[in-house]
C-alpha positions as MATLAB code, in Angstrom:
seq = 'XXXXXXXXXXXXXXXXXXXXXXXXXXXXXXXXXXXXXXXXXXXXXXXXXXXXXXXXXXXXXXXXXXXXXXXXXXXXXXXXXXXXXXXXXXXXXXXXXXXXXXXXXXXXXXXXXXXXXXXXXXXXXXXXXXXXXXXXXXXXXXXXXXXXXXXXXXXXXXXXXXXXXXXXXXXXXXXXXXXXXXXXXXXXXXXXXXXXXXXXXXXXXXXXXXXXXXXXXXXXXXX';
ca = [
      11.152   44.696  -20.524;
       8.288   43.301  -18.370;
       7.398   39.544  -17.674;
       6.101   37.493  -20.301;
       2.496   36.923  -19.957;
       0.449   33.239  -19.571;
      -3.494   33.341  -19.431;
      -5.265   30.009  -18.624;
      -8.900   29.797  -19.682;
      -9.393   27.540  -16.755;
      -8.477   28.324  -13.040;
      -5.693   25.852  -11.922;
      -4.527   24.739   -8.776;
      -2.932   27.041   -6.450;
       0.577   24.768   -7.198;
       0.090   25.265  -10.838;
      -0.152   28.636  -10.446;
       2.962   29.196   -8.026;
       4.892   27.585  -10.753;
       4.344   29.765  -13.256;
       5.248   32.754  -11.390;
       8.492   30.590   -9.912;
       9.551   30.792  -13.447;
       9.418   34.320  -13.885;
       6.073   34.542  -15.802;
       3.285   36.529  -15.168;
      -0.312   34.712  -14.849;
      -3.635   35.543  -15.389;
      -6.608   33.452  -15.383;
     -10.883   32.991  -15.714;
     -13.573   30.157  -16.309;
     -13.912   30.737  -20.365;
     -16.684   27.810  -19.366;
     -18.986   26.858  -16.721;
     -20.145   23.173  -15.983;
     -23.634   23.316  -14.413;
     -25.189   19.646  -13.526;
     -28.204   18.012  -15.160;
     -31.116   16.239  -13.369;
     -31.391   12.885  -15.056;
     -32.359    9.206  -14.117;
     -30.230    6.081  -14.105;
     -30.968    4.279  -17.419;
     -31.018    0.573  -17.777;
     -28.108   -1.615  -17.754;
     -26.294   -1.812  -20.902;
     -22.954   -3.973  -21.954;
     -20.382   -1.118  -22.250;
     -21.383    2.457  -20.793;
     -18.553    5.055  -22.284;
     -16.862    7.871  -20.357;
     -15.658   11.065  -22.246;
     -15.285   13.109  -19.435;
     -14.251   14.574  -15.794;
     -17.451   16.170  -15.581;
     -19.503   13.147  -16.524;
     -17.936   10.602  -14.359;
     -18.388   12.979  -11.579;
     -22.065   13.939  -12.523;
     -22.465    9.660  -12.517;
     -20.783    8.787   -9.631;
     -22.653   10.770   -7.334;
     -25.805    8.812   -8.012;
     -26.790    5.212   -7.256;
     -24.901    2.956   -9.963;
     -24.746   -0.256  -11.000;
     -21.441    0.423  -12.786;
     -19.625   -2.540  -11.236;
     -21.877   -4.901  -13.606;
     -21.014   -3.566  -16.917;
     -17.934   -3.013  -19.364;
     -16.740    0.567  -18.555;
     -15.181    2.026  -21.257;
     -13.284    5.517  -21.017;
     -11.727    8.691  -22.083;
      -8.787    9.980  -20.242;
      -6.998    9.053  -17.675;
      -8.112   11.601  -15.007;
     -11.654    9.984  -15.838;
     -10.031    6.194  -15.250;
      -8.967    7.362  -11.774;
     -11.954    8.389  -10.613;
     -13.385    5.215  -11.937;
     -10.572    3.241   -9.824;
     -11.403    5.161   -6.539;
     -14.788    3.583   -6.192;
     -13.662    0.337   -7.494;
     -14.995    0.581  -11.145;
     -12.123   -1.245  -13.274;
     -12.141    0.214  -17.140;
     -12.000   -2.311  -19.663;
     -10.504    0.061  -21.806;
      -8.723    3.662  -21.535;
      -7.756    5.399  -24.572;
      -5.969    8.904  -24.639;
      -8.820   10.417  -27.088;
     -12.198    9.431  -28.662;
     -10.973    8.540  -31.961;
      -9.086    5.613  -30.655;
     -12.416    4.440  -28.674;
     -13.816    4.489  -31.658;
     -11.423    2.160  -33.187;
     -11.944    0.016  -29.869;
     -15.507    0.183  -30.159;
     -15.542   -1.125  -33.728;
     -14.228   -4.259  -33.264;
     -17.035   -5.165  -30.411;
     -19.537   -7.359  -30.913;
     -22.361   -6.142  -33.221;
     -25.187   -7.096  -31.353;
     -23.840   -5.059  -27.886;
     -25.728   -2.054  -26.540;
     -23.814    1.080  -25.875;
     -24.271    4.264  -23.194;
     -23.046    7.025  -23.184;
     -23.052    9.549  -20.330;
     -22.175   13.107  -21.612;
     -22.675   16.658  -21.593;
     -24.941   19.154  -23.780;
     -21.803   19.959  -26.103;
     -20.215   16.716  -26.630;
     -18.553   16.091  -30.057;
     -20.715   14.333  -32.849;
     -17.964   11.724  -33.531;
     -18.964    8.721  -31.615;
     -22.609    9.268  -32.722;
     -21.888    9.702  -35.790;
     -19.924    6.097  -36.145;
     -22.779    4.224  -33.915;
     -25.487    5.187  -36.211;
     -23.534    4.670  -39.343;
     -22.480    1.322  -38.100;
     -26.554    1.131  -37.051;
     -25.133   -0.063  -33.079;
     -27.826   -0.405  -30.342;
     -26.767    3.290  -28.690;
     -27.839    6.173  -26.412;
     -26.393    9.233  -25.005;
     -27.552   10.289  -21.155;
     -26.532   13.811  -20.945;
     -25.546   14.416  -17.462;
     -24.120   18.170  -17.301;
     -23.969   21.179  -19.262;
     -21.526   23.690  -21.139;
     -22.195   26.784  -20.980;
     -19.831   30.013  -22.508;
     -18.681   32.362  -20.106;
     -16.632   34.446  -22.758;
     -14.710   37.631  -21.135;
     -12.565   40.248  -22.588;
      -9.028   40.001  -22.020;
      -7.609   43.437  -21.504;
      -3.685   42.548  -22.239;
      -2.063   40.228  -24.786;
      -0.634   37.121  -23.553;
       2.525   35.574  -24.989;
       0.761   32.625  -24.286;
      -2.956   31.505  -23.656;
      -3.798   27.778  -22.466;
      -6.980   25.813  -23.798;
      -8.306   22.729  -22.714;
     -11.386   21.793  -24.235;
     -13.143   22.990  -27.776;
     -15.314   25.001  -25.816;
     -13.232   26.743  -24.003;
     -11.663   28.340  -27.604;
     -15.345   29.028  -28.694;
     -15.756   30.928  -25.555;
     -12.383   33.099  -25.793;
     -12.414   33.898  -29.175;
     -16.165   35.569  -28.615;
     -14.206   38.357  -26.784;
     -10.513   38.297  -27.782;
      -7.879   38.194  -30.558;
      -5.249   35.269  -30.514;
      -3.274   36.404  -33.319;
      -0.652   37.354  -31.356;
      -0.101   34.674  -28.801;
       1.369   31.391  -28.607;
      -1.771   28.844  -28.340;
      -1.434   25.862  -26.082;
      -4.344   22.896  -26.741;
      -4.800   19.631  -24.981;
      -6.402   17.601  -28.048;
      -6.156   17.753  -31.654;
      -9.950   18.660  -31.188;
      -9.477   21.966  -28.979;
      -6.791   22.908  -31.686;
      -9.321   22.153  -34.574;
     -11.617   24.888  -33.193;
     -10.273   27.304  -33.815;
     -11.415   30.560  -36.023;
      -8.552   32.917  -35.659;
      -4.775   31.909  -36.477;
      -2.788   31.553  -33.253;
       0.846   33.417  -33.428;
       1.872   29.449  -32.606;
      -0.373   26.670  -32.262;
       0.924   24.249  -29.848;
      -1.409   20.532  -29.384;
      -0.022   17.739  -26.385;
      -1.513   14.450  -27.177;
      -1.275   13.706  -23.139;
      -4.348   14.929  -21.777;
      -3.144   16.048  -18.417;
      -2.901   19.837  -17.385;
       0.204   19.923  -15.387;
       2.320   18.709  -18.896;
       0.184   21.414  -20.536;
       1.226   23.640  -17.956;
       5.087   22.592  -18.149;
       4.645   22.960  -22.136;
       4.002   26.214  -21.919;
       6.555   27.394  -19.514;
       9.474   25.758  -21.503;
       8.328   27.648  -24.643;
       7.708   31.095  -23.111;
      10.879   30.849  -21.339;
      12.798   29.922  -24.697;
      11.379   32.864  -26.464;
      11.571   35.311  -23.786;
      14.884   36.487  -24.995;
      13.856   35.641  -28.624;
];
């Protein structure tokens, strides 16, 4: 019998990688997205600006900022660090969106809101600022695009990280037999097909993804 199988839908880092093979799996991987960078202007000042993102904060932080004079809210913790490394303090980090929300709500009415984004960002927050009629904008600073690709070989186990990212793979490819891994309970809401196993970490950080997956191939290996 050959070596279980693990595709990512996202290149990872070279030690990623070597640890997945150290564990006797095989590995496979491709962009199922591409991030391409918007032109846009620094808006105004507002009291909070929100980051949902990696690819936002990036996008931001290479331009002229007066972040260090507002109320920094954000998404993630990969996001918060590269906050702290130019000395931008969050006021608050929450593990998903729906718990900013919950933040969010209890802030005073009368604040004004900015959100820096990309093209395919989910409607939640939005949704909740114009229901709760909130002095909001969106800047979108980068763009999704699908880069779906047919897998030739079925994985025992396929790793997702964002909603598009499932979009994009299941354009090309079955997942009915493979063991799904998601960070987010919004990358595991999209999908279309039923998974062989639908796995979600709450802990939006690749290398427990990463681990997640290797403990379950390796206990059903032998299965």
């Amino acid at each position: 019998m050959g070596k279980p199988l693990l595709l990512s839908t996202k290149k990872l880092d070279p030690a990623l990688r070597e640890r997945v093979v150290h564990n006797g799996i095989a590995y496979m991987e491709y962009d199922a997205i591409r991030i391409a960078p918007v032109s846009f202007s620094m808006p105004n000042p507002t009291d909070y600006v929100i980051f949902s993102s990696q690819n936002a904060t990036k996008a931001v932080l290479k331009s002229e900022h007066w972040l260090a004079q507002t109320q920094v809210l954000c998404v993630g913790e990969q996001s918060e660090k590269l906050l702290l490394n130019k000395g931008i303090k969050t006021v608050k980090t929450t593990k998903n969106m729906s718990e900013m929300v919950v933040f969010i709500e209890k802030l005073n009415k009368n604040a004004s809101f900015l959100h820096f984004c990309g093209n395919r960002r989910l409607a939640l927050l939005a949704t909740k600022m114009a229901a709760w009629e909130r002095n909001f904008r969106e800047e979108i600073v980068y763009e999704t695009a699908l880069h779906a690709q047919k897998i030739n070989a079925t994985p025992n186990a396929i790793l997702f990280y964002s909603p598009s990212g499932v979009e994009s793979h299941e354009k090309e490819n079955n997942v009915g037999n493979s063991r799904c891994f998601c960070i987010g309970a919004s990358t595991a809401k999209a999908f279309v097909q039923q998974p062989k196993e639908l796995v979600v970490i709450d802990e939006p950080r690749i290398k427990t993804l990463v681990a997640k997956a290797i403990q379950h191939v390796k206990k059903h290996q032998h299965a």
